[in-house]
Backbone as ProteinMPNN parsed JSONL, in Angstrom:
{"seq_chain_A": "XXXXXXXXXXXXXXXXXXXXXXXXXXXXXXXXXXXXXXXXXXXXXXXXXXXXXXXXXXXXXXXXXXXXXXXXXXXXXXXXXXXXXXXXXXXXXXXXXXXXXXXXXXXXXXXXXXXXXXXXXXXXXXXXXXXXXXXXXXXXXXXXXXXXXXXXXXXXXXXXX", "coords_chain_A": {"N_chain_A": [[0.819, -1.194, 0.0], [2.016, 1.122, -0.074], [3.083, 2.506, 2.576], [3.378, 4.996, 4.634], [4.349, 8.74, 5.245], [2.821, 10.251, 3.199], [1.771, 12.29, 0.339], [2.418, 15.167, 0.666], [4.326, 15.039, 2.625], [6.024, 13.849, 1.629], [7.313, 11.24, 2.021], [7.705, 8.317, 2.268], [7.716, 4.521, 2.419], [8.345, 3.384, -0.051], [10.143, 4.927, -0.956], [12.491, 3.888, -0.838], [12.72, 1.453, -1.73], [14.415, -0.767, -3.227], [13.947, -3.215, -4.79], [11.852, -5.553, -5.262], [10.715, -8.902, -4.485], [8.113, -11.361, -5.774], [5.642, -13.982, -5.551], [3.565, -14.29, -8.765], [1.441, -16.749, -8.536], [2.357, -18.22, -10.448], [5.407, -17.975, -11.113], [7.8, -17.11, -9.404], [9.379, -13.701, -9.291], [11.177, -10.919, -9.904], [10.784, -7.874, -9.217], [11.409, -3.764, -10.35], [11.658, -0.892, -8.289], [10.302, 0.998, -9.758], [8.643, -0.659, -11.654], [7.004, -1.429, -9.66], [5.194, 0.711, -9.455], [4.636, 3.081, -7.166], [2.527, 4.989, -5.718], [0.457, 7.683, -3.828], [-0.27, 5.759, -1.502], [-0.941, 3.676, -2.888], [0.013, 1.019, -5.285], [1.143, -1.189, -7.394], [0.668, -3.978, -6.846], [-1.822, -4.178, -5.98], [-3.379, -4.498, -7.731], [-2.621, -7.003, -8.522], [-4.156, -9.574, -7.258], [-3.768, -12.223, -6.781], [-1.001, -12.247, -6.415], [1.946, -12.614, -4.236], [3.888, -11.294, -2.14], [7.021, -12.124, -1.657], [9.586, -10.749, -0.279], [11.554, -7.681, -0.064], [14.664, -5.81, -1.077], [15.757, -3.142, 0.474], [17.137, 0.51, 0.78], [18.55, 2.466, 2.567], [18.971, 5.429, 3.479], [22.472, 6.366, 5.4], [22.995, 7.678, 8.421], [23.385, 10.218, 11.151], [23.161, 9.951, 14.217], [22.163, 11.898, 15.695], [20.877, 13.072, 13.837], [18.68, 11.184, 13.106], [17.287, 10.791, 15.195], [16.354, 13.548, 15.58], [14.609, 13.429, 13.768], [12.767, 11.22, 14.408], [11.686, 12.558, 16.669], [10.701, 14.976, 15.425], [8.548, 13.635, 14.286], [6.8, 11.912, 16.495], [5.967, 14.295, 17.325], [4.393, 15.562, 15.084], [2.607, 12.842, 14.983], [1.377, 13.554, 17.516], [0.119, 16.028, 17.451], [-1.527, 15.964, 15.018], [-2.964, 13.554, 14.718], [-5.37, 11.003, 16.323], [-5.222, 9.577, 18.609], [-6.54, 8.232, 20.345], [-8.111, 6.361, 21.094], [-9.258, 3.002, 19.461], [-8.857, 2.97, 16.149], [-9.423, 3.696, 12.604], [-7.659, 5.125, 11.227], [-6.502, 7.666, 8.861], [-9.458, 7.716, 5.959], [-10.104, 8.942, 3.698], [-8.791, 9.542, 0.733], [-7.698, 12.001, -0.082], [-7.226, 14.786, 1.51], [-10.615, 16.348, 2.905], [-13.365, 18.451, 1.853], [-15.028, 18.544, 3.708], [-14.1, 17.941, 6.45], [-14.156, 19.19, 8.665], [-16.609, 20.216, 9.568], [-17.684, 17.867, 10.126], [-16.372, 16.538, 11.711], [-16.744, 14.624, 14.829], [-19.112, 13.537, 14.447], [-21.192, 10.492, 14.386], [-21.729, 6.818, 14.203], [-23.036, 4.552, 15.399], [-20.88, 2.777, 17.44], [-18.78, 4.375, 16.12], [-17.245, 6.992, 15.329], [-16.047, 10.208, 13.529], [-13.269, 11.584, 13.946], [-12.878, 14.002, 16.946], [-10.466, 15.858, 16.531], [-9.434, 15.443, 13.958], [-11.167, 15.32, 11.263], [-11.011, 13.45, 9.317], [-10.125, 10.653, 10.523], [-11.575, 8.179, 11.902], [-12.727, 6.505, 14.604], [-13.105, 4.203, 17.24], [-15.252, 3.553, 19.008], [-15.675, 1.155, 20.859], [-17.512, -1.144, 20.458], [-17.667, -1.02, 17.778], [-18.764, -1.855, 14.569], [-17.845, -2.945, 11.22], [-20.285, -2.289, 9.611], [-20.505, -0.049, 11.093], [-18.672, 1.682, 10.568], [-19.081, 1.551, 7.518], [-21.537, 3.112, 7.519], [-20.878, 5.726, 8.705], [-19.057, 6.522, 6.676], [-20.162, 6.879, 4.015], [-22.183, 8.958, 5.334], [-20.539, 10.721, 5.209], [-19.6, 10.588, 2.141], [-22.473, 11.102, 1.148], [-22.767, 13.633, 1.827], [-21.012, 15.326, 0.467], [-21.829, 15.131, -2.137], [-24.314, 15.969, -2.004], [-23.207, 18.969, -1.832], [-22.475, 19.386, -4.059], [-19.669, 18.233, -4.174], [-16.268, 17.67, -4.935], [-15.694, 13.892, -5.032], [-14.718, 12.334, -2.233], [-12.932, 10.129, -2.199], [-12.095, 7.141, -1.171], [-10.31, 5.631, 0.718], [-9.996, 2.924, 2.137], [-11.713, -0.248, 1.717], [-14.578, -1.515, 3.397], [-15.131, -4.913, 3.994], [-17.176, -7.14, 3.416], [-18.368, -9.697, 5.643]], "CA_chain_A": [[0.0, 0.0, 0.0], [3.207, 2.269, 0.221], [2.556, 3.654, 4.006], [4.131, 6.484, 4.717], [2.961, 9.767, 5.948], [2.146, 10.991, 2.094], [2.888, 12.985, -0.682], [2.763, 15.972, 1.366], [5.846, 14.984, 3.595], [6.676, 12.836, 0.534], [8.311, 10.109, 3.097], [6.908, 6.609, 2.003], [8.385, 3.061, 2.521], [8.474, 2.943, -1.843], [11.442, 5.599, -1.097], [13.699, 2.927, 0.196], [12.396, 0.092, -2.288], [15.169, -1.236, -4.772], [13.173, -4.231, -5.754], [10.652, -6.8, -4.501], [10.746, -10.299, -4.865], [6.92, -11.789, -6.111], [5.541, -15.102, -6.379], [2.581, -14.187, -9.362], [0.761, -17.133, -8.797], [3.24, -19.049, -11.36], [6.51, -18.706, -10.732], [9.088, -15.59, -8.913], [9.653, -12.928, -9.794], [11.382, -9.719, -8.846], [9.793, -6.179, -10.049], [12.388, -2.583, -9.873], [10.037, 0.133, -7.824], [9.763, 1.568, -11.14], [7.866, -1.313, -11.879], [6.11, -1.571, -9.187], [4.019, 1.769, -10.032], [4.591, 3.303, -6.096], [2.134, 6.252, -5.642], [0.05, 7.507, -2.874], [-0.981, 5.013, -0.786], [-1.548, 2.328, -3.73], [1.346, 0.123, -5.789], [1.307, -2.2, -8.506], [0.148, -5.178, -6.177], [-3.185, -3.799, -5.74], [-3.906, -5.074, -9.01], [-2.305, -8.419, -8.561], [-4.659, -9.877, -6.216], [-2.859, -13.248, -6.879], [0.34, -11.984, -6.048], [2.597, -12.72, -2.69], [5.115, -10.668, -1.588], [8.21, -12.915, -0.436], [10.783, -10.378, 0.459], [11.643, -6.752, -0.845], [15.317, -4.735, -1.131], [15.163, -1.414, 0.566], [18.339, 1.104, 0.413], [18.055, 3.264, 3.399], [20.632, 6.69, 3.69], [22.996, 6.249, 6.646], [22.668, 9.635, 9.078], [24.328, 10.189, 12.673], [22.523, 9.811, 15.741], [21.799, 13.225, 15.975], [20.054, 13.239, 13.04], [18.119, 10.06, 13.615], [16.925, 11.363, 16.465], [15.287, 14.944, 15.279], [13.508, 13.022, 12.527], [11.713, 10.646, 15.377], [11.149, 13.63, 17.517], [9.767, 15.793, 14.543], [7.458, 12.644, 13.886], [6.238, 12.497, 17.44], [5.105, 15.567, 17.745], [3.597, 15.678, 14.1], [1.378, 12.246, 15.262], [0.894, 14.0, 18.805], [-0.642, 17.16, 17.047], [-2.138, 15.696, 13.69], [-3.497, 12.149, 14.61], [-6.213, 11.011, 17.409], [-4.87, 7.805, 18.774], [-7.488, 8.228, 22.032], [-9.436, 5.1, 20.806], [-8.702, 1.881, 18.52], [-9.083, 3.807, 14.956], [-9.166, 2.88, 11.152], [-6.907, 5.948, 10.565], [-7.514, 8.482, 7.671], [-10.1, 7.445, 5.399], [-10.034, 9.409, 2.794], [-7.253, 9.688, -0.212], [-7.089, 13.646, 0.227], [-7.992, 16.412, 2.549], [-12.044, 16.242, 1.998], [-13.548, 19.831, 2.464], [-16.079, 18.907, 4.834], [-13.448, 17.307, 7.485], [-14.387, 20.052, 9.844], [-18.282, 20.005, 9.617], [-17.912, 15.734, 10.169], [-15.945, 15.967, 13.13], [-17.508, 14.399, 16.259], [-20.445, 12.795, 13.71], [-20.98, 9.532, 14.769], [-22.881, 6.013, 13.836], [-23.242, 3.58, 16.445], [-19.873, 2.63, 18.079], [-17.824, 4.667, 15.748], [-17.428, 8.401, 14.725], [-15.193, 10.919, 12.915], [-12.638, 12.212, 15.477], [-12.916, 15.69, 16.729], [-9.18, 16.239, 16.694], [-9.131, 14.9, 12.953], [-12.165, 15.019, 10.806], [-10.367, 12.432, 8.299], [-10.164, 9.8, 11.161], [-12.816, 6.947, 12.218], [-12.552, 5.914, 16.232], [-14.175, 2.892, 17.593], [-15.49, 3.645, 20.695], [-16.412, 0.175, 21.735], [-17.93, -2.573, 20.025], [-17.994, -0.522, 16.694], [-18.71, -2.796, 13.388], [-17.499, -2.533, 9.558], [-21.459, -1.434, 9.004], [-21.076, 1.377, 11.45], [-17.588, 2.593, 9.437], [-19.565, 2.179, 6.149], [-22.284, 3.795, 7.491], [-20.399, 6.646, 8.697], [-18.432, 7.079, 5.558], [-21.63, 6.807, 3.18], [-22.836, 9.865, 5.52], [-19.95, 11.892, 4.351], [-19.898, 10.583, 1.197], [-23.384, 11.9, 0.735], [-22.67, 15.38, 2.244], [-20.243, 15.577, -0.317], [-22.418, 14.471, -2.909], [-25.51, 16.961, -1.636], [-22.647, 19.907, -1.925], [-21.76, 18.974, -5.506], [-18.125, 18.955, -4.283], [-15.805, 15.724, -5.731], [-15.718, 12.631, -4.468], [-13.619, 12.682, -1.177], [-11.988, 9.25, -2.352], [-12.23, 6.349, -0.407], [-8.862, 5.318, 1.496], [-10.063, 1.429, 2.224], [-12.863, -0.639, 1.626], [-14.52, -2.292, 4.481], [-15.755, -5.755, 3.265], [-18.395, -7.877, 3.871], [-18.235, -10.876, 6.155]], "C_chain_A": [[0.855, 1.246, 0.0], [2.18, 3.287, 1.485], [3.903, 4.235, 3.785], [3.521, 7.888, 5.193], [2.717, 10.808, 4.27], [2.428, 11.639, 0.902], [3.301, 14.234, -0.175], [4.212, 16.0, 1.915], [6.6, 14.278, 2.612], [8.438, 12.005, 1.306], [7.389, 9.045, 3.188], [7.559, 5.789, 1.76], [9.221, 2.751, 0.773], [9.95, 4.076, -1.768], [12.635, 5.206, -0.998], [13.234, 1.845, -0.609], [13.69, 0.034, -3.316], [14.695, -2.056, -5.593], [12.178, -5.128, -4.295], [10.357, -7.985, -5.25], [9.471, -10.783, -4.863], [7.391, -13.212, -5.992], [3.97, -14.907, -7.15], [1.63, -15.172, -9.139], [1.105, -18.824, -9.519], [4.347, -18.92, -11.02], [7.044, -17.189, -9.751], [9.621, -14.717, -9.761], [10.13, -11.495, -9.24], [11.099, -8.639, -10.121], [11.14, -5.16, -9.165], [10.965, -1.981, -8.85], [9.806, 0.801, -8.929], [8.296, 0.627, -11.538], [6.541, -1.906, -10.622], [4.788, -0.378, -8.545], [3.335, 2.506, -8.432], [3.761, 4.583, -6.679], [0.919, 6.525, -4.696], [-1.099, 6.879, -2.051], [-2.002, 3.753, -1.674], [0.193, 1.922, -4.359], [0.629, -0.499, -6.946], [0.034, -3.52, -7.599], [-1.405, -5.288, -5.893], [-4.484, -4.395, -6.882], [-3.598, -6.469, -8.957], [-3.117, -8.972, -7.309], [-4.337, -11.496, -5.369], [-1.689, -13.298, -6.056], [0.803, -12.228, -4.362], [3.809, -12.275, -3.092], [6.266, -11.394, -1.073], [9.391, -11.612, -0.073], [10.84, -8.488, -0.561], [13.398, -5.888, -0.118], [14.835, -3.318, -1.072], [16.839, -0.873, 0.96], [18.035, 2.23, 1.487], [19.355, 4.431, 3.764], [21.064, 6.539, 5.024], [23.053, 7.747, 6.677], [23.518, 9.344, 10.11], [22.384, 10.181, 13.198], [21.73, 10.848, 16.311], [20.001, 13.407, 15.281], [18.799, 12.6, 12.821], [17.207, 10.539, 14.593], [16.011, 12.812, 16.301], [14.676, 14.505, 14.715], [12.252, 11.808, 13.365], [11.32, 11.448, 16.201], [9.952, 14.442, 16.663], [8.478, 14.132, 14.227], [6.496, 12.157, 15.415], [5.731, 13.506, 17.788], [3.956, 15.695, 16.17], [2.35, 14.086, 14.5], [0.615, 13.127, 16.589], [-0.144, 15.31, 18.244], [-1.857, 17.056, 15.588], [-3.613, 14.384, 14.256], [-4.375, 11.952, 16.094], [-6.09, 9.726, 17.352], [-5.832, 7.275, 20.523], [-7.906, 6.437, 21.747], [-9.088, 4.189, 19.63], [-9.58, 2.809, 17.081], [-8.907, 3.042, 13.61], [-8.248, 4.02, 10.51], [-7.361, 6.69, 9.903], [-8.021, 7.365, 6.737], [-10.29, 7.397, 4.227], [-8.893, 9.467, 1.913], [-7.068, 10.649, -0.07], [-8.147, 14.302, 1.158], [-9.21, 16.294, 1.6], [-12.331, 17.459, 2.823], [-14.475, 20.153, 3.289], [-15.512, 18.232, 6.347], [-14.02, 17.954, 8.571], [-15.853, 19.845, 10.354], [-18.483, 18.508, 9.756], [-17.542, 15.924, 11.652], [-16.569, 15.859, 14.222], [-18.787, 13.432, 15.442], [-20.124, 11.503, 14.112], [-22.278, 8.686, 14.523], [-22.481, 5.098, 14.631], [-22.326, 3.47, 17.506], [-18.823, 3.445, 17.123], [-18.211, 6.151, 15.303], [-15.797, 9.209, 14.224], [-14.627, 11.79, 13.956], [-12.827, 14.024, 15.853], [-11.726, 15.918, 16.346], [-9.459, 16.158, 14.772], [-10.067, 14.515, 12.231], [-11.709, 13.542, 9.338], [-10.343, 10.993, 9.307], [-11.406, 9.091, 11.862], [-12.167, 6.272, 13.415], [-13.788, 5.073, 16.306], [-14.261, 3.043, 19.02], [-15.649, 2.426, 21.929], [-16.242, -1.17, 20.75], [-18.275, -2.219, 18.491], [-17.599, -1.437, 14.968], [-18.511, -2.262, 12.192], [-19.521, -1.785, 9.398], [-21.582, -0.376, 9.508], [-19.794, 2.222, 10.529], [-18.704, 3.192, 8.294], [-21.086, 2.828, 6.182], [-22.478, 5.338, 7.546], [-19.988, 7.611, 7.241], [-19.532, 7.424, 4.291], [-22.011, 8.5, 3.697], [-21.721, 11.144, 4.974], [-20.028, 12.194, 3.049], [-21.212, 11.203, 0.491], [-23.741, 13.193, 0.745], [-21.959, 15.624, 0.935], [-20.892, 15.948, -1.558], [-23.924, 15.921, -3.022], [-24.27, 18.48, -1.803], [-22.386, 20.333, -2.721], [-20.06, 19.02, -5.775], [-17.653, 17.08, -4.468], [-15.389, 14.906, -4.879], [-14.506, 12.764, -3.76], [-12.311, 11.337, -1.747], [-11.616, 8.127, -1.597], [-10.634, 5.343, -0.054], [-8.812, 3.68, 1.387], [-11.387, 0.735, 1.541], [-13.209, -1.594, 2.879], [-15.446, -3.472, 3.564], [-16.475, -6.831, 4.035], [-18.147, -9.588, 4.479], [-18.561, -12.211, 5.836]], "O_chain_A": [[0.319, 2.352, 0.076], [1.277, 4.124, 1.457], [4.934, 4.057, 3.136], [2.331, 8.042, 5.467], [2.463, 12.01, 4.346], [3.556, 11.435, 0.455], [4.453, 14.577, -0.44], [5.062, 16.852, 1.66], [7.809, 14.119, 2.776], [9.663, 12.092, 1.222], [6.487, 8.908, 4.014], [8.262, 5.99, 0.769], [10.26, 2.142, 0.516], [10.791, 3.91, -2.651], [13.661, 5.886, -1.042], [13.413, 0.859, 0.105], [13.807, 0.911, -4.172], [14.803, -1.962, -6.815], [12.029, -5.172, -3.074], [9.866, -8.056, -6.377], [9.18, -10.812, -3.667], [8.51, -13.707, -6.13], [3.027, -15.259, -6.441], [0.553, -14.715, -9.521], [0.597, -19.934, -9.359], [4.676, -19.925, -10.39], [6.219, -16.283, -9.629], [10.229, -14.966, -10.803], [9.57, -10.971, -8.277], [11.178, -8.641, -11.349], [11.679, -5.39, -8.083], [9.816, -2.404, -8.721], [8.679, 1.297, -8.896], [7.169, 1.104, -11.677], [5.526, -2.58, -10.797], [3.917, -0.491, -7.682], [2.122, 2.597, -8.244], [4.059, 5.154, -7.728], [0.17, 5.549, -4.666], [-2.278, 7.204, -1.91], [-3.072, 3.201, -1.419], [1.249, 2.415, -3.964], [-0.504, -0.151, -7.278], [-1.151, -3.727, -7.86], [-2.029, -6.318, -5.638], [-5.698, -4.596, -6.883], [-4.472, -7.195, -9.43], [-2.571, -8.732, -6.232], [-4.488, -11.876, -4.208], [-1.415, -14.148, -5.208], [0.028, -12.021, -3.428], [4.559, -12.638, -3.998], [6.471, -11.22, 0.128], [10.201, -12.073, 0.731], [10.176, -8.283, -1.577], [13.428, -5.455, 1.033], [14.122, -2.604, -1.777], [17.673, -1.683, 1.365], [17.119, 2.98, 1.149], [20.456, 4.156, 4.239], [20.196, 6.555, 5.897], [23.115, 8.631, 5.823], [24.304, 8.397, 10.08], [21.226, 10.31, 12.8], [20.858, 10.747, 17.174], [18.858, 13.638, 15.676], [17.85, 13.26, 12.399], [16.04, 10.454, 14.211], [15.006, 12.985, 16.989], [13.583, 15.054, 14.853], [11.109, 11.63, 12.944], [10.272, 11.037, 16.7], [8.767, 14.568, 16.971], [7.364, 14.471, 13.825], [5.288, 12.092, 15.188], [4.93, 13.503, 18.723], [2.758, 15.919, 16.343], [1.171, 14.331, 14.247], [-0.603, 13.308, 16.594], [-1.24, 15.408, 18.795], [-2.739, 17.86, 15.286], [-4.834, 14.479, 14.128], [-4.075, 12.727, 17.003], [-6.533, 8.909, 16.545], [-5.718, 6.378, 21.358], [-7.82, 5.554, 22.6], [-8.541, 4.792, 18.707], [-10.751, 3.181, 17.14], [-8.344, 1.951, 13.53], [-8.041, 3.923, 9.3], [-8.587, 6.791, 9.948], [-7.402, 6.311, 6.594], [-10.566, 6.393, 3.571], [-7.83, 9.431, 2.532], [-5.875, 10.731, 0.22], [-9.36, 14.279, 1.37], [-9.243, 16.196, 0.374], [-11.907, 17.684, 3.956], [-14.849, 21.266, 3.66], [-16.302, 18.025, 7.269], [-14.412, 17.236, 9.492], [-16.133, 19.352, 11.447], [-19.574, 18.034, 9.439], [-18.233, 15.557, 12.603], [-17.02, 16.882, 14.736], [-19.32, 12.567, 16.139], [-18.934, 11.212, 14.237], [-23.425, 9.131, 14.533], [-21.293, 4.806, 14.493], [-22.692, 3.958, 18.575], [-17.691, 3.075, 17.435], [-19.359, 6.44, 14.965], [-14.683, 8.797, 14.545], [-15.267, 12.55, 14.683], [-12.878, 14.973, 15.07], [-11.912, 16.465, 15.259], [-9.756, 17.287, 14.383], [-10.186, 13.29, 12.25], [-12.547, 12.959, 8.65], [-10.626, 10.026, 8.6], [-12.21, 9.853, 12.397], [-11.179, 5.552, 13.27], [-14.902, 5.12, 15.785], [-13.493, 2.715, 19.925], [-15.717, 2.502, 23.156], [-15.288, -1.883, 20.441], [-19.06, -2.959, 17.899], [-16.501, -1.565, 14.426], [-18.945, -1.129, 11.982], [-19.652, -0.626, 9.003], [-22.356, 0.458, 9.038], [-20.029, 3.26, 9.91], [-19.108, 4.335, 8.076], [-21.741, 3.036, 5.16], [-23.335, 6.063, 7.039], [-20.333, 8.728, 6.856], [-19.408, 8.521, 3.746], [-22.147, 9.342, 2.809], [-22.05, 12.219, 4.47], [-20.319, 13.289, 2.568], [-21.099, 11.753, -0.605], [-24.584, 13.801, 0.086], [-22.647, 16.353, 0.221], [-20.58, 17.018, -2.08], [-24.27, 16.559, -4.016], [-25.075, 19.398, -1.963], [-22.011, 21.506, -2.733], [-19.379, 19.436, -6.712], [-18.188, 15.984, -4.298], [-14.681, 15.267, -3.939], [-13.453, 13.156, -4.264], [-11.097, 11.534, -1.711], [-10.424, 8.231, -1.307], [-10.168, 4.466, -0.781], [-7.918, 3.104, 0.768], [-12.03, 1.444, 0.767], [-12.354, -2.339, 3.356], [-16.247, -3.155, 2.684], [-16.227, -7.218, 5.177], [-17.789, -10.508, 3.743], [-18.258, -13.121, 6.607]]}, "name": "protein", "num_of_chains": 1, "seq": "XXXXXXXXXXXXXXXXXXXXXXXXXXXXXXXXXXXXXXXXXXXXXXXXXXXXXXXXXXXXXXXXXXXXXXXXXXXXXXXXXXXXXXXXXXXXXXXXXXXXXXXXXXXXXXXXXXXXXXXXXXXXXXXXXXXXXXXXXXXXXXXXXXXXXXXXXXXXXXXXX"}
């Protein structure tokens, strides 16, 4: 799925890929990251539904200690101020900033709602089920939809048991 925190900070796992070793289905195979069509928060593999991952080359820049060290600090404070980790969460939702994040936040369907901190984020308060997500998300999706503004973009799919 190339995690990472985005194109924004453009710092994603596919930055550090040299290759990745497949098995298609049929035989092994290794793909460059060229070829494996990294971009945000999808890949190549997404399409191969076949496909298994056995192993992947990643090339990572050696730093000091120092440096190491401000870049986990600056990333602590960017989850501490960005992200709402109060409650077991499905994360952001959406593929981009949706323009009704603000007017969602706190909305809520059964055991689950759109965080205040983070109108892009889905908290499970409890005992909160895939129908209350896609019930939630549906209600944005339709705000959206009633606004005539474009499709926020759906991050996951929750799927049916």
């Amino acid at each position: 799925m190339n995690a990472g925190r985005g194109e924004v900070a453009r710092r994603n796992l596919s930055d550090h890929v040299v290759s990745v070793e497949i098995f298609d289905g049929q035989r092994n195979r290794s793909l460059s990251r060229r070829q494996c069509k990294f971009a945000h928060r999808t890949s190549v593999f997404q399409r191969m539904p076949t496909a298994i991952i056995l192993s992947a080359d990643l090339q990572f820049q050696t730093m000091s200690k120092e440096e190491a060290n401000r870049l986990l600090l600056e990333r602590i404070k960017f989850v501490k101020e960005k992200q709402d980790n109060t409650k077991a969460n499905a994360g952001s939702v959406f593929r981009y900033h949706y323009k009704l994040g603000e007017e969602l936040k706190g909305t809520r369907v059964g055991q689950v709602s759109f965080s205040r901190k983070t109108g892009n984020w889905i908290l499970n308060h409890g005992e909160g089920s895939a129908d209350d997500v896609q019930a939630l998300i549906d209600r944005a999706i339709d705000l959206h939809r009633a606004r005539g503004l474009k499709e926020p973009g759906i991050e996951w799919t929750v799927w049916d048991a």
